[in-house]
C-alpha positions in Angstrom: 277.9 -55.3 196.7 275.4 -53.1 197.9 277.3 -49.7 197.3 278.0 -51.2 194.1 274.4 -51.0 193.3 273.8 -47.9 194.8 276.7 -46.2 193.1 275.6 -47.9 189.6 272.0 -46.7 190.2 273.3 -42.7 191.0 275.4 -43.3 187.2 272.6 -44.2 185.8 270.2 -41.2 187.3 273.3 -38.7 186.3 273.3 -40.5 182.5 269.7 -40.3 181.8 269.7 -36.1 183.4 272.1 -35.5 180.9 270.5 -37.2 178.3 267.4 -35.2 179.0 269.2 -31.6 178.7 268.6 -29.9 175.8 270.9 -26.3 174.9 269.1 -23.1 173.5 269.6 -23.3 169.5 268.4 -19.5 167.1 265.0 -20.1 166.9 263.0 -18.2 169.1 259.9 -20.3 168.0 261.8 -23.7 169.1 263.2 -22.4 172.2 259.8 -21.4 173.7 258.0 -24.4 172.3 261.0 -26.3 174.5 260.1 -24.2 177.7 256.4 -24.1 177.4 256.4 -28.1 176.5 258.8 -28.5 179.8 256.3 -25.9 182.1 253.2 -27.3 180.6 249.9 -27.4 182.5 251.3 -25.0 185.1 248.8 -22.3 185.4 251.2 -19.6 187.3 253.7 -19.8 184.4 253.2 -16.1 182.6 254.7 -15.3 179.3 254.7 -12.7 176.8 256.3 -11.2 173.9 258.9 -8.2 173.8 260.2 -6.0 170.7 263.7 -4.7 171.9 265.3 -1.4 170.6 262.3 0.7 168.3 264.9 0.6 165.2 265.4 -2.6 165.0 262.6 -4.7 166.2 264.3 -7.8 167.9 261.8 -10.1 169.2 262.5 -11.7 172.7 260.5 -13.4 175.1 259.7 -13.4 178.6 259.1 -15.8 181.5 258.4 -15.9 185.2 256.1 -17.7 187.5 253.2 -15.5 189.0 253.7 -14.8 192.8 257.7 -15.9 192.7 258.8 -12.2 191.4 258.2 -8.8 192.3 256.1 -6.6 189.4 257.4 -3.8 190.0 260.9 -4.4 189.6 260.2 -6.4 186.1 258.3 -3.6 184.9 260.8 -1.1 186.0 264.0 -2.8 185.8 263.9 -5.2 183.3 260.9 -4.2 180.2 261.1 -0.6 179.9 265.3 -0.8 179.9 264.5 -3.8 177.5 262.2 -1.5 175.2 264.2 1.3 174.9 267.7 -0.5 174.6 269.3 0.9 171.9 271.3 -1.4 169.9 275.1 -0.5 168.9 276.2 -1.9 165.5 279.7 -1.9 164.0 281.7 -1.7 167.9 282.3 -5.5 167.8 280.2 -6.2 170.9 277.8 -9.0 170.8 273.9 -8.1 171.4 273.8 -10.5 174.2 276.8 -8.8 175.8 275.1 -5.4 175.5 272.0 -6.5 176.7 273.8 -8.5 179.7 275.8 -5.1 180.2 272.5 -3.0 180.3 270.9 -5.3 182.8 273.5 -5.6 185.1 272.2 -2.8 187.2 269.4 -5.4 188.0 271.8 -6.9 190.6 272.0 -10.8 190.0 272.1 -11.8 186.0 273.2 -14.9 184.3 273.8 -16.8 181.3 272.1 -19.8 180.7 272.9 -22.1 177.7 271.0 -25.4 179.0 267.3 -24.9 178.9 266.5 -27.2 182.1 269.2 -25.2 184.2 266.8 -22.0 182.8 263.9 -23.8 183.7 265.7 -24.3 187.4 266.4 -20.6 187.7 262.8 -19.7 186.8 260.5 -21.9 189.5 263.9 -20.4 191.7 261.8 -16.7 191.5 264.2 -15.3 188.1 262.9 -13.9 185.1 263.8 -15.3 181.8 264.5 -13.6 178.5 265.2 -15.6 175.4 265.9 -13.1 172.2 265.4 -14.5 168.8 268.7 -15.6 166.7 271.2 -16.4 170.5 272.0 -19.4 171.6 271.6 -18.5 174.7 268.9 -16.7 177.4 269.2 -14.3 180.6 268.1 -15.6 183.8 267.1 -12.6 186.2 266.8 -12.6 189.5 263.8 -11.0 190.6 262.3 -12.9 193.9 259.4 -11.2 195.4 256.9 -14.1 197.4 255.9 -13.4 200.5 258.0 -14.2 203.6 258.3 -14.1 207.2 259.8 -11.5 208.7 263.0 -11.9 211.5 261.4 -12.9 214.9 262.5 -14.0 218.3 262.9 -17.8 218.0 259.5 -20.0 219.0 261.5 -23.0 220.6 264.4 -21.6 222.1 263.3 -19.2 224.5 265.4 -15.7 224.6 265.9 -14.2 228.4 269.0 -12.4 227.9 270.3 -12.0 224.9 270.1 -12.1 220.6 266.2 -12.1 219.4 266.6 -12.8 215.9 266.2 -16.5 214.6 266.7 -18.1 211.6 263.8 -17.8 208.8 262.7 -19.9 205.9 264.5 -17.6 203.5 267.7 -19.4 203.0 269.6 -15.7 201.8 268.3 -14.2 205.2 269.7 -16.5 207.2 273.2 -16.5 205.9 273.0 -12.6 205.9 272.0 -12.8 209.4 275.0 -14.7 210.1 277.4 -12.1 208.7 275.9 -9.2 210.5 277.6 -11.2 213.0 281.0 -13.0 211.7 282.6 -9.9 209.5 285.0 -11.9 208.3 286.1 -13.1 204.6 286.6 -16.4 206.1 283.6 -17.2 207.2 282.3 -19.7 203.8 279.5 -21.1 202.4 279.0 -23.8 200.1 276.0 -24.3 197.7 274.6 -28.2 197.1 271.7 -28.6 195.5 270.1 -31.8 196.4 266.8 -33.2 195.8 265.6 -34.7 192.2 262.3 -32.7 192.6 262.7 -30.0 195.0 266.5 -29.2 193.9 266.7 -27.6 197.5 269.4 -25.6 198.3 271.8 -26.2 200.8 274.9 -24.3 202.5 277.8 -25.3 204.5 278.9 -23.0 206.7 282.5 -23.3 208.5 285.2 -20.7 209.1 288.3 -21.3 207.0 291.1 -21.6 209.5 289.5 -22.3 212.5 287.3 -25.7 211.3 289.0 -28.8 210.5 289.2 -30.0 206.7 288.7 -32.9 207.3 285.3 -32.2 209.0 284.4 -29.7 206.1 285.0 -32.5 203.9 283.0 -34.6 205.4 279.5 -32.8 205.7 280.4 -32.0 201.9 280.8 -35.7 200.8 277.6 -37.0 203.0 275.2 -34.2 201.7 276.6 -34.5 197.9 276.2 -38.4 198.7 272.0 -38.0 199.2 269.9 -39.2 196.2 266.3 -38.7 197.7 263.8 -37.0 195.8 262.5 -34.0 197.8 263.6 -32.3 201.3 261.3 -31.3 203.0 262.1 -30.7 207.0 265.6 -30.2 208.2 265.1 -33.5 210.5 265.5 -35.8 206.8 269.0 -34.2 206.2 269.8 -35.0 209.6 268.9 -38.5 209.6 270.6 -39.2 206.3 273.9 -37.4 207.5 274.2 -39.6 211.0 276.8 -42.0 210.8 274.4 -44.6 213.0 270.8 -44.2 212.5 270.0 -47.2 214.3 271.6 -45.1 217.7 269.0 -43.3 220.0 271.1 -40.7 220.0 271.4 -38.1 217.6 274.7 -37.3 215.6 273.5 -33.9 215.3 271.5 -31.3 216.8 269.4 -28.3 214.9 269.4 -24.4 216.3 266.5 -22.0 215.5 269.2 -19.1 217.6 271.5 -17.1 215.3 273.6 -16.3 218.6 274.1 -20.2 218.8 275.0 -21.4 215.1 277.5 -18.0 215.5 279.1 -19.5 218.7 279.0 -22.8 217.1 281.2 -22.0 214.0 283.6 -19.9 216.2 284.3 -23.3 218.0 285.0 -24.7 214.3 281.9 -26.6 213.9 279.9 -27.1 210.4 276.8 -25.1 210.3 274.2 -26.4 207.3 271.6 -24.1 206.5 268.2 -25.9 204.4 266.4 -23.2 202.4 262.9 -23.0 203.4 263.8 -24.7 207.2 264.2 -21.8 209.9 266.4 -24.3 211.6 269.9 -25.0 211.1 272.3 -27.8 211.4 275.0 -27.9 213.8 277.7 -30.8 213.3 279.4 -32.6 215.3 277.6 -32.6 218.7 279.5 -34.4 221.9 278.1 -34.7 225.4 279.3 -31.0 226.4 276.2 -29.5 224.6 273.7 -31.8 226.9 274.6 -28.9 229.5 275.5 -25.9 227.6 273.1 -23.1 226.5 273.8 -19.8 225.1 272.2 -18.1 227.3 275.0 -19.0 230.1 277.3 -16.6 228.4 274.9 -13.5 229.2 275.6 -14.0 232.8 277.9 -13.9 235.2 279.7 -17.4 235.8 278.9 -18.3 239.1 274.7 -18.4 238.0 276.1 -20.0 234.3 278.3 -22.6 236.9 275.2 -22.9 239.2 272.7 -23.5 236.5 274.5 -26.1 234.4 274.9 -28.3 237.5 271.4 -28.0 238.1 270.8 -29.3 234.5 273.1 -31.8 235.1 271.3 -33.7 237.7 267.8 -33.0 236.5 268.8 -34.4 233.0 270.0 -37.8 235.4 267.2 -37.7 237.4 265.3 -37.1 233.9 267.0 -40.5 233.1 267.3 -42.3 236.4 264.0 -41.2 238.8 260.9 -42.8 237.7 263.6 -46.1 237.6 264.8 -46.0 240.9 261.7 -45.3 242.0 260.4 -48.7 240.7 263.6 -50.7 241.8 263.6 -49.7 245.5 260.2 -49.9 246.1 259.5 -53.3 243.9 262.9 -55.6 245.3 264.7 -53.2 247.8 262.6 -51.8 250.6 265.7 -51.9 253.2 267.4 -49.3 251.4 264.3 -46.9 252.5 264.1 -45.4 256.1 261.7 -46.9 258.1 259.5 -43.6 257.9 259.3 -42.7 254.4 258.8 -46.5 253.9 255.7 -46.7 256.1 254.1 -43.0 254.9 254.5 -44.4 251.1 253.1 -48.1 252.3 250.2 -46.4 253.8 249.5 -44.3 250.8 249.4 -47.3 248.5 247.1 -49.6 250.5 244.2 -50.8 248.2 245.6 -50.0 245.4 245.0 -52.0 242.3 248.2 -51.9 240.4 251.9 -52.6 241.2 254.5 -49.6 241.6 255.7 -50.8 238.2 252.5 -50.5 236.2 251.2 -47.6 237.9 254.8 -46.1 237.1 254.2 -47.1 233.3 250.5 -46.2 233.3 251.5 -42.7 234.6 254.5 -42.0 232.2 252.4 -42.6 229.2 250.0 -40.2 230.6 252.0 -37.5 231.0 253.6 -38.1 227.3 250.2 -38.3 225.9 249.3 -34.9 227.8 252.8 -32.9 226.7 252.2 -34.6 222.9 248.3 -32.8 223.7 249.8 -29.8 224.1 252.5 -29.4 221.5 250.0 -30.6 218.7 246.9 -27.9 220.1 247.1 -24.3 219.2 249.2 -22.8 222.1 246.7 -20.7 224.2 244.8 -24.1 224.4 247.6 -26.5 224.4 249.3 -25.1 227.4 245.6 -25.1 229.9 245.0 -28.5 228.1 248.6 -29.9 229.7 248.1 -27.7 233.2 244.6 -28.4 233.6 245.0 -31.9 232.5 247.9 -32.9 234.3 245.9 -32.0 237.6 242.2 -33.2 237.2 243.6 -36.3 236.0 246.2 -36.6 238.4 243.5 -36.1 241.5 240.7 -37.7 240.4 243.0 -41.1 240.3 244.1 -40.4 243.4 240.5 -39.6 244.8 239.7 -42.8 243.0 242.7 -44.9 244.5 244.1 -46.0 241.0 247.7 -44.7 242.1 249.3 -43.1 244.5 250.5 -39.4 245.3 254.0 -40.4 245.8 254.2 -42.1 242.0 252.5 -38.3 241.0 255.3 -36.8 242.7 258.0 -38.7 240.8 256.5 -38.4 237.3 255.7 -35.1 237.2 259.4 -34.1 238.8 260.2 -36.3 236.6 259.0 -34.7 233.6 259.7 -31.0 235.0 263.2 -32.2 234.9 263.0 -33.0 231.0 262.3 -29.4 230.4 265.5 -28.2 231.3 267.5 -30.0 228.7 268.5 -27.4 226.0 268.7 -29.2 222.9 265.5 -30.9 221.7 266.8 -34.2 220.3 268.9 -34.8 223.5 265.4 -34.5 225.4 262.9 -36.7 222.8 266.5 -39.4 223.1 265.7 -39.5 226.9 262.0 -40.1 227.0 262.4 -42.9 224.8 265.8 -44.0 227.6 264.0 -43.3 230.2 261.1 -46.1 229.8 263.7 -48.6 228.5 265.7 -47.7 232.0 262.3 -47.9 233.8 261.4 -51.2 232.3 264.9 -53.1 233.2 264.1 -51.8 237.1 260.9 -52.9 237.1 261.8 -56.0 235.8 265.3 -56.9 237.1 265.2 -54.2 240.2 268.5 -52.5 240.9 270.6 -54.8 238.7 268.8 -54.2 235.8 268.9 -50.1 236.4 272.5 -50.6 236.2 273.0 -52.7 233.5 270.6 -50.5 231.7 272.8 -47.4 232.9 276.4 -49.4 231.4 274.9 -50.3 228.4 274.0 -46.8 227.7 277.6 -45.5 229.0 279.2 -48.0 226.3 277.1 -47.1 223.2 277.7 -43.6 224.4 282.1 -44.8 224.3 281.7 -45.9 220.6 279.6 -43.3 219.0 280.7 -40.6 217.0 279.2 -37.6 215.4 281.4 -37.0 212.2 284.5 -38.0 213.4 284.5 -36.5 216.6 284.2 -39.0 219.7 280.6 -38.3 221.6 282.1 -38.6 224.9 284.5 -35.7 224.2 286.2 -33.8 227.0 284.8 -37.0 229.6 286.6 -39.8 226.9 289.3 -38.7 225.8 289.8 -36.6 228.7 290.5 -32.7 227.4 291.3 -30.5 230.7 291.1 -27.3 229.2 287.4 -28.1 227.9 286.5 -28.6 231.3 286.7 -24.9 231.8 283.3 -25.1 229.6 281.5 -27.8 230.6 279.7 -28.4 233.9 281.6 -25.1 235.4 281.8 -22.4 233.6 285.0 -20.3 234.3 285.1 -16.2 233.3 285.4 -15.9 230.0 289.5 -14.1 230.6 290.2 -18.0 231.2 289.0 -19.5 228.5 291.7 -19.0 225.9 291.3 -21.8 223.6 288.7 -23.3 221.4 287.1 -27.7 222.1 289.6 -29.7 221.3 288.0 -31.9 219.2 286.6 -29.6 216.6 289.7 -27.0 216.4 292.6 -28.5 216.4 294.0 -26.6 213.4 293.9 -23.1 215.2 292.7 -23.3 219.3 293.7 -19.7 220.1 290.1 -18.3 221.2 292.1 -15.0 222.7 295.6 -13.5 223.6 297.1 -11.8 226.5 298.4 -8.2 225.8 301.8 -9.6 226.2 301.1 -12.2 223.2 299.4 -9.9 220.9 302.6 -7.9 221.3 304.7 -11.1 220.7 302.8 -11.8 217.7 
């Protein structure tokens, strides 16, 4: 019933849009009384008149929105060819097909015959031209606002490796990913979604390596949105995930070219958001908790190394401040005698329990890292440092807690900083208090309990299809050559097997390239 509704509701949006569009007719007069009555009250609209060809003295008009376009290039490229177009009679060729003719040296021109599709194309940085007795006007692209310029991505630092990272200029970034993929099948796919912003977005999948399936499944969820604006890449995400109500994401957003490149080479969807220097990357499984790019600029046995690393610290990430709490609140026999009576000793006298002062702590140390983000970063990052240890030793001095409980938070949230992709790592702060509240509560039973019930959420979800446990459930041995060990690159000849089944040939042997 309720898709019913919903679906009933979209009709009846679609019907009353298409009541409300309106087609050039001959008048000149009408069909910029139509634009100027749909662009009212917006001061950065500019119009003028034009008189084209000196013979014959056409009138046309001319629109674009002040700081969208370059000058220049209207001046140059589109008035003075305008002025002195001369017009040829008695060949049979329409005027609007000579003019279109003569302007296509402008690059992009089009021909619009609805006025709010002209209106689109004008707040989208074209210029407009309406001549007097055609039912129809030129759209000219002409973009020239101000835009940031290609720089080495802020949140994903570069050690080794590609510095250029995606911008806010939707064109940029797809021509950034073709300087890379030189290949006709690489595709992308225009929606516009929106009712107000009429934001532009792209799919981007390589035709023969990517599942249709998958394709057609990004396509149908993002033509599916009926929102009215876009503003941050994190909405599209959120109305694309299959469960919302799931702490963990069903997709994860890149700011590294070198990353959403790798991605679609392993058949994932890639959905670029114009003005969002971050990108989409669908579907996600457990493999990229470990993985970075930046493995594949060394050698294997630091790439191996380093992943394992990540993979404990994201446990202990998960697991620590818990355990912590458990052992020393219901399970002291499972501590040696020493450690047990050098952490007793520490905490005489002190006010708190090892579970509140574990609580207490951990929202102190998100409160500081939130502090830092939010602060400029010169400030932000001696606000955490300095922070972290005046506070930490002036409760000490004072006896609130104790330097052992310091120990385990701030490893604790050291260990948080090595996860490589940023919704994995906000999923586990929010885990990591609901795993610290079942020990404190329950003790070692309810760490594990806590653990399983994450293990089985984790078994049923899936990110567009794809199961999230992938290459752990169902088991996949060749993707194991990519996941916590990293073999040389001459062994890994095929692509995941969950997002490439249609072609899983990553490389050949010279024997098979000869075969083939």
């Amino acid at each position: 019933m309720l898709n019913f509704l919903k679906n009933n509701k979209v009709n009846k949006n679609k019907e009353v849009l298409e009541s409300r569009s309106k087609t050039f007719s001959k008048s000149l007069e009408k069909n910029v009384e139509e634009i100027k009555s749909a662009l009212h009250k917006c001061c950065d609209l500019e119009c003028r008149t034009l008189k084209i060809s000196a013979d014959e003295k056409l009138n046309a008009y001319m629109f674009f929105v002040n700081g969208m376009v370059a000058p220049a290039f209207v001046s140059e490229n589109i008035i003075k060819p305008l002025v002195k177009f001369d017009v040829k009679k008695g060949m049979g060729i329409s005027l609007h097909k000579q003019i279109f003719d003569q302007l296509l040296t402008v690059g992009n021109v089009s021909i619009e015959t609805d006025i709010d599709q002209f209106v689109l194309k004008l707040l989208s940085g074209s210029v407009g031209i309406i001549i007097d007795n055609e039912y129809m006007a030129f759209a000219i692209e002409a973009v020239g606002w101000q835009e940031r310029g290609v720089e080495e991505p802020a949140s994903e630092t570069v050690v080794k490796g590609m510095r250029a990272g995606f911008v806010e200029n939707i064109r940029t970034n797809t021509s950034l990913i073709r300087r890379i993929i030189k290949n006709a099948s690489l595709k992308f796919e225009k929606i516009s979604i929106g009712r107000v912003t009429n934001t532009e977005i792209n799919i981007a999948y390589i035709e023969g390596i990517v599942q249709e399936g998958m394709v057609e499944e990004a396509r149908r969820r993002i033509s599916q949105i009926d929102i009215d604006g876009i503003i941050t890449g994190g909405q599209i995400q959120e109305l694309i995930d299959e469960n919302i109500f799931s702490p963990f994401s069903q997709s994860y957003t890149t700011e590294r070219v070198d990353r959403a490149c790798s991605c679609l080479l392993e058949g994932r969807v890639v959905i670029l958001i114009d003005n969002s220097p971050f990108v989409i990357v669908v579907p996600i499984t457990i493999m990229q908790y470990v993985q970075s790019i930046a493995d594949y600029n060394v050698r294997y046995i630091s790439a191996s190394f380093t992943r394992i690393l990540r993979f404990f610290s994201i446990n202990a990430t998960l697991l620590l401040p818990g355990l912590y709490v458990a052992i020393f609140s219901y399970h002291h026999e499972m501590i040696p005698s020493q450690i047990l009576k050098t952490i007793s000793h520490a905490r005489e006298q002190l006010p708190f329990p090892v579970f509140t002062e574990m609580l207490l702590l951990e929202f102190a140390f998100e409160i500081l890292r939130e502090a830092g983000v939010r602060l400029p970063r010169p400030v932000g990052q001696a606000v955490s440092i300095v922070g972290a240890l005046v506070i930490g030793q002036a409760a000490v001095s004072a006896r609130l807690v104790s330097p052992p409980s310091i120990i385990v938070v701030a490893l604790t949230g050291i260990c948080s900083f090595t996860i490589p992709l940023t919704e994995a790592a906000n999923t586990y702060i929010i885990l990591r208090f609901l795993v610290l509240i079942a020990a404190g509560v329950f003790g070692m039973p309810g760490l594990i309990c806590a653990l399983l019930l994450i293990i089985v959420h984790l078994a049923g979800l899936r990110s567009f299809g794809v199961p999230y446990l992938s290459t752990i459930s169902p088991f996949s041995g060749s993707d194991w050559q990519d996941f916590l060990i990293r073999v040389p690159t001459c062994f890994m000849k095929t692509r995941p097997t969950q997002t490439a089944k249609a072609n899983r040939v990553r490389q050949q042997s010279p024997k098979q390239r000869e075969e083939n």
